[in-house]
LUMKELUM-517470 format. One record per residue: residue in one letter; x, y, z of N, C-alpha, C in turn. Coordinates in pm, 1 decimal. Layout:
  residuo      n_c1      n_c2      n_c3     ca_c1     ca_c2     ca_c3      c_c1      c_c2      c_c3
        a         X         Y         Z         X         Y         Z         X         Y         Z
...
//
This chain:
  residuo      n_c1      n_c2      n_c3     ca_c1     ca_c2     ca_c3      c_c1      c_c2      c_c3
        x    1692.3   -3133.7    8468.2    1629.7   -3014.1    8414.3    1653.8   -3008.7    8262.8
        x    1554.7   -2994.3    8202.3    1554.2   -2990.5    8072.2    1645.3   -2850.5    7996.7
        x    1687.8   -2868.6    7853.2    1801.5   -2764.8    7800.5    1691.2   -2614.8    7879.5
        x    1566.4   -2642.0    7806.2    1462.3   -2484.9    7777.0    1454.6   -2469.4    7947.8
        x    1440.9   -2541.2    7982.5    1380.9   -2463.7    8148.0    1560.7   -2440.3    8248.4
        x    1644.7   -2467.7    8168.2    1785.2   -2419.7    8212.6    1786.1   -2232.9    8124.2
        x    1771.0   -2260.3    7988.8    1779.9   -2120.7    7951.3    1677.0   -2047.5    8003.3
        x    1519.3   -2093.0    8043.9    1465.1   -1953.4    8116.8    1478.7   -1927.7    8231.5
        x    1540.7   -2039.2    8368.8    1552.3   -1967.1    8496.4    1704.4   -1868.6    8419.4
        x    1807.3   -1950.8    8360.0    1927.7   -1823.7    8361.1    1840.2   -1707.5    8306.0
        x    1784.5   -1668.0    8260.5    1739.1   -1561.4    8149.7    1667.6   -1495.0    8278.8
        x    1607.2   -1540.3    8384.3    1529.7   -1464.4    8507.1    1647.2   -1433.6    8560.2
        x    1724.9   -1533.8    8588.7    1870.4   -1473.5    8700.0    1943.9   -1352.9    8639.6
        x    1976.8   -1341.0    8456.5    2043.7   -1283.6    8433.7    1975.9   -1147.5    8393.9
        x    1874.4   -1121.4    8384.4    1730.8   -1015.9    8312.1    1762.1    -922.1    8427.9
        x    1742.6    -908.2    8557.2    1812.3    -750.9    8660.0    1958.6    -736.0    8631.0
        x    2021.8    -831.3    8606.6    2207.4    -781.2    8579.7    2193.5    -697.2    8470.2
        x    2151.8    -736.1    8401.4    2143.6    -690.5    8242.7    2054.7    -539.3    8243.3
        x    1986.4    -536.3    8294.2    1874.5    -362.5    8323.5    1933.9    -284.1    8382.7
        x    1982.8    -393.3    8523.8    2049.9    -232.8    8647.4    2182.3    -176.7    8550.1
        x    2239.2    -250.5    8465.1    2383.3    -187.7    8376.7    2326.4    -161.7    8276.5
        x    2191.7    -117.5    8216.3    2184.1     -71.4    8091.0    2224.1    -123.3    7971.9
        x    2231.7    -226.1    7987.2    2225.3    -333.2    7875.9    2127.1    -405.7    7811.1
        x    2089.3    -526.0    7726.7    1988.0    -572.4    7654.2    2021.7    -704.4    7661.8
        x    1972.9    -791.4    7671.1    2026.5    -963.1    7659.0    1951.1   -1001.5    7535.9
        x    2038.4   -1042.7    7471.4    2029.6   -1084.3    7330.2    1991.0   -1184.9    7294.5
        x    2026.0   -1302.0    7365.8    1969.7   -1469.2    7357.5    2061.6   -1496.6    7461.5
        x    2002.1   -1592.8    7555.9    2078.9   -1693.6    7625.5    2097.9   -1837.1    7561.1
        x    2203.7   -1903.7    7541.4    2175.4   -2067.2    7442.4    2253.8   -2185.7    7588.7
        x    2193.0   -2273.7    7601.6    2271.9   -2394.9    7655.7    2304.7   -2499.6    7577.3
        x    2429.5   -2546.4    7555.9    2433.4   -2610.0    7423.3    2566.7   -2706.7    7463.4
        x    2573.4   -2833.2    7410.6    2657.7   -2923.4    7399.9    2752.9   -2936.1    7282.7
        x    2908.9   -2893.1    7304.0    2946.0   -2900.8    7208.7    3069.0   -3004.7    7192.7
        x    3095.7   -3130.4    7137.8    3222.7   -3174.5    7220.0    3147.6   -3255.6    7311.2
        x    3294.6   -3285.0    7382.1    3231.2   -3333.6    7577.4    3156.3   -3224.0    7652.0
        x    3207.3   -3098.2    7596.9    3154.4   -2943.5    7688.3    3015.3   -2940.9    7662.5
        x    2946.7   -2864.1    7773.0    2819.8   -2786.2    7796.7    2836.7   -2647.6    7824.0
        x    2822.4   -2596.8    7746.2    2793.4   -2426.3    7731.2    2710.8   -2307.0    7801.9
        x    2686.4   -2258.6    7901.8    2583.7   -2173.6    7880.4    2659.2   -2056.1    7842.6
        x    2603.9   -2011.3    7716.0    2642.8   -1880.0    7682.1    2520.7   -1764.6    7696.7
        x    2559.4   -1635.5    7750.5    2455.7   -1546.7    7761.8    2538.8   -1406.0    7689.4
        x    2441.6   -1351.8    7565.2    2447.1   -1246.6    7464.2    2402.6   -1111.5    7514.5
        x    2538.8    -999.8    7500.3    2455.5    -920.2    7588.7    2502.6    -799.4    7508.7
        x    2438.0    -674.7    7448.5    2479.6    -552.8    7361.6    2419.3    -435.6    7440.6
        x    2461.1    -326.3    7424.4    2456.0    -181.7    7475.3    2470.8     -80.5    7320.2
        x    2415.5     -13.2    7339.6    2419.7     108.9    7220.6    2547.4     150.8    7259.1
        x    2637.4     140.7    7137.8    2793.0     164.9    7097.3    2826.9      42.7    7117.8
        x    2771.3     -94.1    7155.8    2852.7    -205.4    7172.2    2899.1    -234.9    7309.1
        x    2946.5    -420.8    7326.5    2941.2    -406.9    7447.2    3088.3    -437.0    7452.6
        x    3127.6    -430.1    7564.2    3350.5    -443.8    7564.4    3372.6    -542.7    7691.5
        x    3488.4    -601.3    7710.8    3500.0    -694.5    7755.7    3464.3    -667.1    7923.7
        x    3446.2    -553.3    7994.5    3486.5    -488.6    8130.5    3339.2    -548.0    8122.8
        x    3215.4    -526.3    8043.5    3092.5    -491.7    8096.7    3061.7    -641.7    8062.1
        x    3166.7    -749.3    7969.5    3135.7    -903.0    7987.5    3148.7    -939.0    8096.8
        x    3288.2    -888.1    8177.3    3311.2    -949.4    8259.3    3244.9    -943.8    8411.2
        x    3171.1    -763.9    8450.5    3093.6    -755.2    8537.5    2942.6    -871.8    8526.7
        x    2917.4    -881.5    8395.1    2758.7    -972.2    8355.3    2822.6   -1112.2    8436.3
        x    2950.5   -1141.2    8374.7    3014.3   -1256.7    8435.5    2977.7   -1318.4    8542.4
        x    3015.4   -1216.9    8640.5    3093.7   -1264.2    8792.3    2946.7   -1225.8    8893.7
        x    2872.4   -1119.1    8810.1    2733.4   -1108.7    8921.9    2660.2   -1218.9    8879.3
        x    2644.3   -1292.1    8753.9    2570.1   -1425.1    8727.6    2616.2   -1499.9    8831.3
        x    2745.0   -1578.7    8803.8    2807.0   -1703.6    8868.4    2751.3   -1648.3    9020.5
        x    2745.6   -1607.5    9062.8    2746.5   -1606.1    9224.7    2589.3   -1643.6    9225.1
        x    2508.1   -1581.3    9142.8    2388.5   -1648.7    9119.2    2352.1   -1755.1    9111.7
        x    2412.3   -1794.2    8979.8    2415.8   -1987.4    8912.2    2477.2   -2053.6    9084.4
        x    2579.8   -2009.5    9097.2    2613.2   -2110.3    9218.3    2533.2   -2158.6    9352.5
        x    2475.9   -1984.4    9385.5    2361.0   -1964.4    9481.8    2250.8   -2095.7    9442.4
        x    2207.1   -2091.6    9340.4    2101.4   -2130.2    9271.7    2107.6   -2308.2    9237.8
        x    2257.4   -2324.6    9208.2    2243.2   -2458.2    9170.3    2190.8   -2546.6    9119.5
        x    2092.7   -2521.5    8974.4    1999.0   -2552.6    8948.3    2026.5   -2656.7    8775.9
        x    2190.9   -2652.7    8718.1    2257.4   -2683.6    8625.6    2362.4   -2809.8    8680.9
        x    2273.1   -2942.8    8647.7    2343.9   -3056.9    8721.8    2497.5   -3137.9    8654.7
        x    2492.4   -3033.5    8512.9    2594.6   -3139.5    8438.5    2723.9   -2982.9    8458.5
        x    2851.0   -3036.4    8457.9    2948.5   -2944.6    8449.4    2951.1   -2865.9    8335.4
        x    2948.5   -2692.5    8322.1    2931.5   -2657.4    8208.0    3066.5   -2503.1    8211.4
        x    3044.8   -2438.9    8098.7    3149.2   -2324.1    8094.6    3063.9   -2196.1    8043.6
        x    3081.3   -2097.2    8131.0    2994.3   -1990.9    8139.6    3087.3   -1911.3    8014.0
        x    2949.2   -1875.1    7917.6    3062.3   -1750.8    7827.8    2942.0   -1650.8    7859.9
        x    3017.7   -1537.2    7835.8    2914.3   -1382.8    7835.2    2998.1   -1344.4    7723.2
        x    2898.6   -1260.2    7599.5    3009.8   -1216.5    7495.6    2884.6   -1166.9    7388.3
        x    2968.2   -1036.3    7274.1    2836.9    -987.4    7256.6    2776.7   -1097.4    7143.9
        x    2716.2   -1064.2    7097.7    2656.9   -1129.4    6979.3    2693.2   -1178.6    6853.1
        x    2807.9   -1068.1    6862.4    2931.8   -1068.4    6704.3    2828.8   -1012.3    6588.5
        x    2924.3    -987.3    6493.9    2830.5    -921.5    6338.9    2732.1    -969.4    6327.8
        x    2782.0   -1098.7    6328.6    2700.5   -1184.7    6215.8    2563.0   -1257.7    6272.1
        x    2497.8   -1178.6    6384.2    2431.7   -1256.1    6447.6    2269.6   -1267.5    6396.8
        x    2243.8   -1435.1    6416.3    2088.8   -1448.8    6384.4    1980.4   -1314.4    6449.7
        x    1897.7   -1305.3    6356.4    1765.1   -1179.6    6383.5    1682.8   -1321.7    6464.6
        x    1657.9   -1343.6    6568.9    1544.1   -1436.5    6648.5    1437.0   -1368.7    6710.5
        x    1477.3   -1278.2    6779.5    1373.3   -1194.3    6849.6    1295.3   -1045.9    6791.6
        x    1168.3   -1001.2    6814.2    1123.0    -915.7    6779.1    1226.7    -773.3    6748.8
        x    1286.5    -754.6    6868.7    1395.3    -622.3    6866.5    1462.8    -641.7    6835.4
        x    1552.8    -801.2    6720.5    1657.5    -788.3    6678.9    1595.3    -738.5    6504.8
        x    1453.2    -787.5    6508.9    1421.4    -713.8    6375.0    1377.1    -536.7    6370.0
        x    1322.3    -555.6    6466.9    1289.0    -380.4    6486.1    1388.6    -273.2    6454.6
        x    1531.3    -371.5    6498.2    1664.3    -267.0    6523.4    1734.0    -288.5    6420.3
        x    1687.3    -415.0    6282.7    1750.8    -437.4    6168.3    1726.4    -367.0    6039.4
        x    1597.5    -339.7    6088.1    1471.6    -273.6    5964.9    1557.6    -166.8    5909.6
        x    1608.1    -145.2    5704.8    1661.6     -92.0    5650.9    1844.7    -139.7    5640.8
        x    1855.5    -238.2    5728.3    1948.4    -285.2    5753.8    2004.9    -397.7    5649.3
        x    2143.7    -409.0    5572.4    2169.6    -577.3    5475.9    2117.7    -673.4    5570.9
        x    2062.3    -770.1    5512.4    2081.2    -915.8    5601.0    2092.1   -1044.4    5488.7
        x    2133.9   -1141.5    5540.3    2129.3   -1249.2    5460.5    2057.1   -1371.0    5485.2
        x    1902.4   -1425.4    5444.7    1851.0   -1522.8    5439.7    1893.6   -1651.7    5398.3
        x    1896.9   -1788.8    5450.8    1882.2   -1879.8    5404.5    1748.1   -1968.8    5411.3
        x    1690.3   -1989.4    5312.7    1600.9   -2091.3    5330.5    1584.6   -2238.4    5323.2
        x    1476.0   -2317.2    5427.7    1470.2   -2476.7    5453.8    1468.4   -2504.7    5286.7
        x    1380.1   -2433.6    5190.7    1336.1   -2498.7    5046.9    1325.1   -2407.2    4947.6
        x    1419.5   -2409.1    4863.9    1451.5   -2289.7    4738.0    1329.6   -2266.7    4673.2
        x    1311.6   -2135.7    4665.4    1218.2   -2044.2    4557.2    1297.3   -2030.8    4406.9
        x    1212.7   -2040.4    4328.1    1264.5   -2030.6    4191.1    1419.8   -2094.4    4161.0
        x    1456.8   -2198.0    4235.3    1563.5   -2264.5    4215.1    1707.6   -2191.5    4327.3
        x    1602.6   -2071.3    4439.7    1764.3   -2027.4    4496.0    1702.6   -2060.2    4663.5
        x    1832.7   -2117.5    4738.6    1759.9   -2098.1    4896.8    1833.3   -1987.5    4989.3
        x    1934.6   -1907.9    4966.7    1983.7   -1811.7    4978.8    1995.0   -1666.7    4920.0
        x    1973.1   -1562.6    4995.2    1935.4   -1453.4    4956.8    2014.7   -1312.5    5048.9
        x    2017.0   -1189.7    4934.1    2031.4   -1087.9    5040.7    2022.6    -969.1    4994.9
        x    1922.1    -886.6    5092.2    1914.2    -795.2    5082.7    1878.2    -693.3    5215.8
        x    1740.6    -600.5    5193.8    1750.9    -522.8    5281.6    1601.2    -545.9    5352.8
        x    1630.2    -541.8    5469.0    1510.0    -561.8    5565.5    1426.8    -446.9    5565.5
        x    1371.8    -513.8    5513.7    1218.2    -363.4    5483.9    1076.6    -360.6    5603.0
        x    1081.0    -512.9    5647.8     906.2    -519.3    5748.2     927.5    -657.7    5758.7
        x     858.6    -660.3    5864.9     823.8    -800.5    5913.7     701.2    -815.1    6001.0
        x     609.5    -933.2    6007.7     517.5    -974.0    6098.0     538.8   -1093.0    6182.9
        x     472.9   -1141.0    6240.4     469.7   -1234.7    6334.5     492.1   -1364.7    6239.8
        x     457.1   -1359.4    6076.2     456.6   -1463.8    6010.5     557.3   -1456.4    5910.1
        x     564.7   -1361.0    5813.2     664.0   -1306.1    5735.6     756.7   -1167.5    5759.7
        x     890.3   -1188.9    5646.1     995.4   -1083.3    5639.6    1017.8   -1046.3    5497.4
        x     973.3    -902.9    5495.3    1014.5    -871.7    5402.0    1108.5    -784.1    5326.2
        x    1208.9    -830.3    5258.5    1317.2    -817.9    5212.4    1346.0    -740.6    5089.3
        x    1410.2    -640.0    5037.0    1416.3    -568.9    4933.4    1529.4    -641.2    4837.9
        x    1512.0    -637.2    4755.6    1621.7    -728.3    4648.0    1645.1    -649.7    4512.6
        x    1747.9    -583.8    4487.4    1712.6    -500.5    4350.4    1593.7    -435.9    4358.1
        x    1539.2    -365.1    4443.1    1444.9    -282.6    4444.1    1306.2    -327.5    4414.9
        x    1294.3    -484.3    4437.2    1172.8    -554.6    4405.3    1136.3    -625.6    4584.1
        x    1030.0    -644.7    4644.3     988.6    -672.7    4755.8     999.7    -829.3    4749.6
        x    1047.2    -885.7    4811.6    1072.5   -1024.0    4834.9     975.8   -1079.0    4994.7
        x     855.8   -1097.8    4995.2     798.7   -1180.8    5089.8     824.0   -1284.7    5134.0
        x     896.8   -1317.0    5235.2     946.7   -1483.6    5302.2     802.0   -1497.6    5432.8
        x     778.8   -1642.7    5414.4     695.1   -1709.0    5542.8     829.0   -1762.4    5614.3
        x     818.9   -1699.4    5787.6     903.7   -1681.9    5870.8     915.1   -1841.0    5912.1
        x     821.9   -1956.6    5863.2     833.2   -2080.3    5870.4     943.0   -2154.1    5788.8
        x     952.2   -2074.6    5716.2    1039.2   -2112.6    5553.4    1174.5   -2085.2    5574.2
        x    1199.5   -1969.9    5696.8    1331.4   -1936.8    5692.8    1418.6   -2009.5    5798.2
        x    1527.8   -2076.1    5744.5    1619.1   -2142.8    5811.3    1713.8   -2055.1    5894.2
        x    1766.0   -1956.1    5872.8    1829.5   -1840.1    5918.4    1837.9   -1759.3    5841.3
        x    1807.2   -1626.9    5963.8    1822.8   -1439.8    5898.6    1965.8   -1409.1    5988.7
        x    2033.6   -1320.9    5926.0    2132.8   -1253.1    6021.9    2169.9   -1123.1    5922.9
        x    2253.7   -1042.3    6012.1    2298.5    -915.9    5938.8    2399.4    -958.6    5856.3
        x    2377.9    -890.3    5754.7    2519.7    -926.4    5635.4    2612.5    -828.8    5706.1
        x    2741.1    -919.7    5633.7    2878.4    -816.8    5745.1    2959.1    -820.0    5585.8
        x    2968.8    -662.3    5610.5    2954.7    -552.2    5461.2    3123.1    -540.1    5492.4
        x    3213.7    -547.2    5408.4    3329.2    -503.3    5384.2    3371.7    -353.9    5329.0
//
């Protein structure tokens, strides 16, 4: 089974755990790191999520994954929230960023810079646009290597 069709059956198995507890799933990733294989699944609640409501996402998955058996290489289940610093990937991680710091990096520098930061003002399906000193900064969402929230001291 390929990495992508491992992250969307988990993402079906884990999508009712995640609703019936009032939670949001943030990204699921399967990933090789090391000798290890990862599946990690991202999960936040308004006020944040705490380790009790990792560990229920936990233990109702695995009985799933096991039921299911569908992950042929040995791997290590994490559930955990997203942390600060996490990439904007999905529509509602920008919806819920909008007015928010974030910090861009880009694949190929504009005017000699490929890193940037400011404030998330709008975005489309193609571009993000970013406030910088009070001047509008337009990025093509092709261009951007990673967005995430800046983590403000």
């Amino acid at each position: 089974m390929k990495r992508t069709e491992i992250v969307a059956k988990t993402e079906e198995l884990v999508t009712p755990i995640i609703e019936e507890n009032h939670f949001e799933l943030v990204d699921v990733e399967y990933v090789r790191e090391g000798a290890n294989w990862y599946l990690r699944i991202y999960a936040d609640k308004e006020g944040g999520i705490n380790i009790d409501d990792c560990v229920l996402i936990s233990r109702a998955l695995e009985e799933k994954l096991d039921a299911e058996d569908f992950i042929s290489d040995a791997y290590i289940l994490e559930v955990s929230s997203p942390g600060l610093g996490r990439p904007l990937k999905k529509e509602k991680d920008f919806k819920r960023s909008i007015g928010k710091a974030v910090e861009c990096k880009l694949y190929k520098a504009i005017d000699k810079q490929k890193e940037f930061e400011g404030v998330l003002k709008d975005f489309t399906e193609d571009t993000v646009t970013i406030e910088i000193d009070e001047k509008d900064l337009v990025l093509d969402r092709k261009d951007i290597a990673m967005i995430r929230l800046a983590i403000e001291f």
